[in-house]
C-alpha positions as semicolon CSV with decimal commas, in nm:
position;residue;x (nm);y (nm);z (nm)
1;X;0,000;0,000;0,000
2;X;0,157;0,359;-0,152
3;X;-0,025;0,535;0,167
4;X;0,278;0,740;0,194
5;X;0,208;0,869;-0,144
6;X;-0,169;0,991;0,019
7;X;-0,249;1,363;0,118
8;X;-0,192;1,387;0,505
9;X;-0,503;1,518;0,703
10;X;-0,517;1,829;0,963
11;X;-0,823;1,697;1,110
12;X;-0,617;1,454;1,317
13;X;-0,593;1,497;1,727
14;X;-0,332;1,317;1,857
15;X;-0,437;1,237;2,268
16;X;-0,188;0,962;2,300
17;X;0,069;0,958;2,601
18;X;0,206;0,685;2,511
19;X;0,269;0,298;2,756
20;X;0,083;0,027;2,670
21;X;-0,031;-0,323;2,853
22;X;-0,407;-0,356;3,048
23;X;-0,536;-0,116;3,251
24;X;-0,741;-0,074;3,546
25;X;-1,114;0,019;3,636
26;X;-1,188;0,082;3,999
27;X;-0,873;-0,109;4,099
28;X;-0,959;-0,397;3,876
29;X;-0,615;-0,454;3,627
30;X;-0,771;-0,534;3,285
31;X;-0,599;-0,738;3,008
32;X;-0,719;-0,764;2,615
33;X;-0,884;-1,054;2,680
34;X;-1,121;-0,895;2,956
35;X;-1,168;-0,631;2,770
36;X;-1,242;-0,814;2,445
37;X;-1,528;-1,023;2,670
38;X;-1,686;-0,700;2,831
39;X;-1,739;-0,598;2,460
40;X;-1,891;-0,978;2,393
41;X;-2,097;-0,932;2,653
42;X;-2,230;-0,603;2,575
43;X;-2,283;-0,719;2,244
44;X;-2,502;-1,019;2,380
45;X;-2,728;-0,815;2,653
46;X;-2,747;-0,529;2,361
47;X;-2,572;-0,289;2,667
48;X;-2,317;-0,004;2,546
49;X;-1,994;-0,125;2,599
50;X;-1,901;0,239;2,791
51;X;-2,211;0,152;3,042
52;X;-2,089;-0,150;3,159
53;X;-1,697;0,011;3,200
54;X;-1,880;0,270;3,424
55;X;-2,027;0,020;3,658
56;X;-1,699;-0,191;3,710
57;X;-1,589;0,142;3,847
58;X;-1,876;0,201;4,071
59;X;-1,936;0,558;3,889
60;X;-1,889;0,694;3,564
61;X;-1,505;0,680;3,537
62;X;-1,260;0,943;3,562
63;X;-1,085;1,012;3,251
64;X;-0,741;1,164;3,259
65;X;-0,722;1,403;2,967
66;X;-0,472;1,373;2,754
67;X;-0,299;1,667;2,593
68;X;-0,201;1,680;2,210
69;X;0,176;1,744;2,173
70;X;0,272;2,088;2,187
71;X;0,440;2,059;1,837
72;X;0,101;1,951;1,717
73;X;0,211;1,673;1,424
74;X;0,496;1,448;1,451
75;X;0,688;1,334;1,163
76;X;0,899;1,104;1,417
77;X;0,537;0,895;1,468
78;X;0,504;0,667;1,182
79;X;0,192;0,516;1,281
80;X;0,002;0,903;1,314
81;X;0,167;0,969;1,006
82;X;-0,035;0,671;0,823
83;X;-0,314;0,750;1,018
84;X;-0,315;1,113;0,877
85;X;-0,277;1,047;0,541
86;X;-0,587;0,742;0,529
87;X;-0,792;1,016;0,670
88;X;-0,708;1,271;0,410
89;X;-0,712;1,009;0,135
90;X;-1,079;0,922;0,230
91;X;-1,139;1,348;0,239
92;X;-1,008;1,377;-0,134
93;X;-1,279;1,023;-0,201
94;X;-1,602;1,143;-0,062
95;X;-1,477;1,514;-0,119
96;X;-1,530;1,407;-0,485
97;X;-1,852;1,198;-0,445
98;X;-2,052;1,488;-0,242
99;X;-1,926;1,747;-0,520
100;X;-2,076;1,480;-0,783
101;X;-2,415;1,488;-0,586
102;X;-2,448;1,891;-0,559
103;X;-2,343;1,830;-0,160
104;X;-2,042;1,966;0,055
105;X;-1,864;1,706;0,233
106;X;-1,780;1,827;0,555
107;X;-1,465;1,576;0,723
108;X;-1,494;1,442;1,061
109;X;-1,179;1,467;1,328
110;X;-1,054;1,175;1,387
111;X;-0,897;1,132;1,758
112;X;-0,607;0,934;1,850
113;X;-0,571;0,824;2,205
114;X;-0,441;0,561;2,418
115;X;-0,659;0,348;2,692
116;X;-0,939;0,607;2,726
117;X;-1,056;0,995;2,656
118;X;-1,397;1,116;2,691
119;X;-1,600;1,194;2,376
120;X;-1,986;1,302;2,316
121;X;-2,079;0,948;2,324
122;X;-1,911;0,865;2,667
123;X;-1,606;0,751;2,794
124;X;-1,384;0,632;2,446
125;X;-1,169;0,279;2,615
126;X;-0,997;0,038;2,456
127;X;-1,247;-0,239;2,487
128;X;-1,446;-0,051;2,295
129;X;-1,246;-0,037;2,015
130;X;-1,250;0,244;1,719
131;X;-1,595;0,398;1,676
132;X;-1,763;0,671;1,551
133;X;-1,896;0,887;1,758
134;X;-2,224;1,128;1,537
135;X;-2,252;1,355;1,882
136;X;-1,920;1,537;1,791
137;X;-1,899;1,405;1,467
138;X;-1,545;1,246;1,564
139;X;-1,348;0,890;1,523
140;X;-1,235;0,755;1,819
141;X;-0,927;0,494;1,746
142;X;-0,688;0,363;2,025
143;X;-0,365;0,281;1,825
144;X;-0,341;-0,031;2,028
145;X;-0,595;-0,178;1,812
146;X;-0,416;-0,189;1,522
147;X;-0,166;-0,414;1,688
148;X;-0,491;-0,613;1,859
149;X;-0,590;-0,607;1,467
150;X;-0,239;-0,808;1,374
151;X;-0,177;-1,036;1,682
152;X;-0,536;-1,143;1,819
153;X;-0,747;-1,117;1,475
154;X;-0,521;-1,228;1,243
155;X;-0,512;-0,944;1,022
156;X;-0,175;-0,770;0,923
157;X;-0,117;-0,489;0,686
158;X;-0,138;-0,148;0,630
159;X;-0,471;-0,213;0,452
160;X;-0,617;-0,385;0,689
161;X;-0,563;-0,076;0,931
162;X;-0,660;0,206;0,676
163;X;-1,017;-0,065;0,614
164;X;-1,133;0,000;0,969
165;X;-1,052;0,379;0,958
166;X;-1,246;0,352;0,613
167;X;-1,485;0,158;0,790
168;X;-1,514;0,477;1,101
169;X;-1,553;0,714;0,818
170;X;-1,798;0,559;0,647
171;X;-2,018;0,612;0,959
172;X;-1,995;1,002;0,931
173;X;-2,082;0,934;0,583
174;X;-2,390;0,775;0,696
175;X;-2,453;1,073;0,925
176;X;-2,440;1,377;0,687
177;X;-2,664;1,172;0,460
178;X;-2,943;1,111;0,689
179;X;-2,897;0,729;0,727
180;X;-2,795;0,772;1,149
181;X;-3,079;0,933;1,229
182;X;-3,350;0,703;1,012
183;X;-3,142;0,476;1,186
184;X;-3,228;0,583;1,508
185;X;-3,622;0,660;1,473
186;X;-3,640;0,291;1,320
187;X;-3,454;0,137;1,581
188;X;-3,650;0,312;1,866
189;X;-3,952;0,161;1,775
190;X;-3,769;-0,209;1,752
191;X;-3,712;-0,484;2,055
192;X;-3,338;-0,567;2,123
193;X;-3,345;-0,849;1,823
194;X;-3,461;-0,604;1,599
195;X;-3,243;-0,387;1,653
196;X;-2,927;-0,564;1,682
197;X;-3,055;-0,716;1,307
198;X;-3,097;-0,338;1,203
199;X;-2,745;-0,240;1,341
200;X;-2,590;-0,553;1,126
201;X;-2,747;-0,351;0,813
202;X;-2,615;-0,005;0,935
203;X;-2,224;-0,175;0,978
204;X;-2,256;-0,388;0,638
205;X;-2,325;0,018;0,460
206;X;-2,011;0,127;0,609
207;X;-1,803;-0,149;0,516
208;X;-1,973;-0,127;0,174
209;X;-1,836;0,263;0,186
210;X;-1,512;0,223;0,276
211;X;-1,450;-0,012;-0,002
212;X;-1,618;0,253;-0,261
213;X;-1,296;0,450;-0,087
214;X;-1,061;0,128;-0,167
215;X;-1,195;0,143;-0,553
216;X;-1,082;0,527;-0,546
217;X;-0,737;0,421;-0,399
218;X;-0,729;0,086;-0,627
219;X;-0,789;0,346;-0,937
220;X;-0,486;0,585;-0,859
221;X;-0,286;0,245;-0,819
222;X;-0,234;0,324;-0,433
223;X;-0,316;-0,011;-0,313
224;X;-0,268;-0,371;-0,508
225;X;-0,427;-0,709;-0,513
226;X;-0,227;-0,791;-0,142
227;X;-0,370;-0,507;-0,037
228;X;-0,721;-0,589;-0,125
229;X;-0,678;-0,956;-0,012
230;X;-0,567;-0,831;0,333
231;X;-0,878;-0,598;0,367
232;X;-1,128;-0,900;0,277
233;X;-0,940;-1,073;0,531
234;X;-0,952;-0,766;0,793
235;X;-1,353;-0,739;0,750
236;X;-1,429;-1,111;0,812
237;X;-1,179;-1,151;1,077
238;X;-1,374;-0,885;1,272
239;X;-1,764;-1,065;1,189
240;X;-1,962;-1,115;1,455
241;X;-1,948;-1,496;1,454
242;X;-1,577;-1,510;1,447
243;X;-1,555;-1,305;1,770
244;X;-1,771;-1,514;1,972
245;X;-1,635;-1,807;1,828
246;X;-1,318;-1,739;1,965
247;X;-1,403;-1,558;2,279
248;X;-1,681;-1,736;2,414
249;X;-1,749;-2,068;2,202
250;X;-2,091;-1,991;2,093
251;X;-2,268;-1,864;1,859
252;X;-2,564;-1,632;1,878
253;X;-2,680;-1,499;1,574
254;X;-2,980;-1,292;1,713
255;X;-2,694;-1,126;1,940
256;X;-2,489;-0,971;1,608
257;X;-2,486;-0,620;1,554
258;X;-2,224;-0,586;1,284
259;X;-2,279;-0,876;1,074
260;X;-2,070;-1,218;0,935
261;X;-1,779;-1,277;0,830
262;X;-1,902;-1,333;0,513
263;X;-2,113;-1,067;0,513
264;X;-1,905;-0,805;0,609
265;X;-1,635;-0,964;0,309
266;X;-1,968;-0,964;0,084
267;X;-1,996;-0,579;0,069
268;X;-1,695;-0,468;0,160
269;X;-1,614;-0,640;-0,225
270;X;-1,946;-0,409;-0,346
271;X;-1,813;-0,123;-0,272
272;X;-1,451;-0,257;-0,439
273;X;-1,637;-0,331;-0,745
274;X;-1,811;-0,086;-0,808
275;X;-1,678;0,221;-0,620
276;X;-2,047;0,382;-0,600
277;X;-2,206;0,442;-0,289
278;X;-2,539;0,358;-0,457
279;X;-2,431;0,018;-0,443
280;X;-2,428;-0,017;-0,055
281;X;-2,816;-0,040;0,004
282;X;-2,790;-0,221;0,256
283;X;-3,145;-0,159;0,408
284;X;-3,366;-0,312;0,081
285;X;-3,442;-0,702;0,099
C-alpha cells in the first residue's frame, strides 16, 4: 500500500501519552482478553460497551485528559503519520462523491488516544475499540488496536488498518446523509433483536463505503491485489461470529450487531467493485 504517497489530514488529534499493557477500572487490572469479553458481553445483553466500564468502576469513570503534543504533528510517529494520510485520502474520495451529488462534504476529526478519553458518546476505552462517535462528529481509534488487529485477529497490513478507519468514516458518511438518524427513529420503535438485526445492516453500509474509498485508492494504483486480499481478510476476521467463536465458544446470531464474516467480506467487495455508494443499500431485501 503507496499510503505514503496519500495527502496527510489536519483533522487529526493526537491524545496519546504513550505505555501500553491492560489497565485498570476501579482497581480492577484489565488485560485484552477482559476487555475483548466485556465488549462480547455487551454485544449479547445489547448494553453499550461504555455503560458497563462505568459500573466496574462504581461511577462513571474518571478520565485523565490527555494533551495533544505541543508541536502539534509528529513526523517522528510513523503510525500518526499513516493514520493522517488514510484520513485525508478518504477526504479527497467522498470530497469528490458529495461534489458529484451537488453536496459539501464536511470531514470528521478523527482522535487518536491511548486506553481512554472522553467523547460526546461517553467515555472512548480500549475495549471498545474504534468507533464513531455522530454527537461530535469524531473517530475515536486507540492505536493499540491496530496491533490487537495483527496479533489477536489475524489481520496484518497497512490495509487492513486504513479498512477499519475507512470503515469509522464511512459512519460520518452515513450521518451527513441522513442514514444515522433514520437509523435511530427505526430502531427506537424495535425490541433488542430487531435492533441488533438493524445495526448488522447499518455496519454492512459502512463497510460497503469504505470499499467505494478502496476502488478510489485501487484506481490511482495506491493499493494492489495484497492489499485488497488483506482488507477482505480484515472485515471477516472482525464478523460477529468469528468473535464469539473465539471468545466465548458460541454462537448467537440474534446477538450480532455488525454482521458475518461473510457478510461483512460480501460488501466490503461491493463497494470494491463498483466504487459507488449507490451500491451499498444495505437496508432493501
Amino acid at each position: 500500500m503507496r499510503w505514503s504517497d496519500m495527502r496527510p489530514s489536519e483533522n487529526v488529534e493526537d491524545r496519546g501519552a504513550g505505555g501500553g499493557g491492560g489497565f485498570g477500572i476501579g482497581g480492577i487490572p484489565l488485560g485484552g482478553g477482559a476487555l475483548l469479553l466485556i465488549v462480547v458481553v455487551s454485544l449479547l445483553f445489547g448494553v453499550n460497551p461504555l455503560e458497563i466500564l462505568g459500573l466496574m468502576s462504581g461511577n462513571e469513570p474518571a478520565v485523565q485528559q490527555q494533551a495533544a503534543p505541543a508541536n502539534g504533528t509528529t513526523a517522528q510517529d510513523p503510525r500518526r503519520d499513516f493514520v493522517s494520510r488514510v484520513l485525508g485520502d478518504t477526504e479527497d474520495v467522498w470530497g469528490g462523491i458529495f461534489q458529484s451529488m451537488g453536496k459539501r462534504y464536511t470531514p470528521p476529526r478523527l482522535v487518536l488516544f491511548r486506553d481512554a478519553t472522553q467523547s460526546a458518546c461517553g467515555v472512548a476505552r480500549t475495549a471498545v475499540g474504534p468507533f464513531y462517535c455522530p454527537g461530535d462528529r469524531e473517530v475515536y481509534l486507540d492505536t493499540a488496536f491496530f496491533d490487537e488487529l495483527r496479533t489477536r485477529f489475524g489481520a496484518p497490513g497497512d490495509f487492513a488498518a486504513a479498512y477499519v478507519i475507512a470503515h469509522e468514516v464511512g459512519h460520518h458518511v452515513q450521518n451527513l446523509m441522513g442514514t444515522m438518524q433514520q437509523f435511530d427513529a427505526r430502531a427506537s420503535q424495535l425490541d433488542t433483536r430487531g435492533r441488533n438485526a438493524l445495526s448488522v445492516r447499518l455496519e454492512l453500509q459502512a463497510d460497503c463505503y469504505a470499499g467505494v474509498w478502496g476502488a478510489a485508492a485501487r484506481k490511482r494504483g495506491l493499493i494492489d491485489a495484497s492489499d485488497v486480499e488483506a482488507g477482505i481478510n480484515a472485515a471477516q476476521a472482525v464478523g460477529d461470529d468469528r468473535i464469539m467463536r473465539r471468545t466465548q465458544g458460541v454462537v448467537v446470531p440474534d446477538a450480532f450487531t455488525h454482521g458475518t464474516a461473510e457478510q461483512r467480506a460480501k460488501w466490503f467487495r461491493t463497494g470494491l467493485a463498483s466504487g459507488d455508494p449507490r451500491s451499498c443499500d444495505t437496508f432493501s431485501g
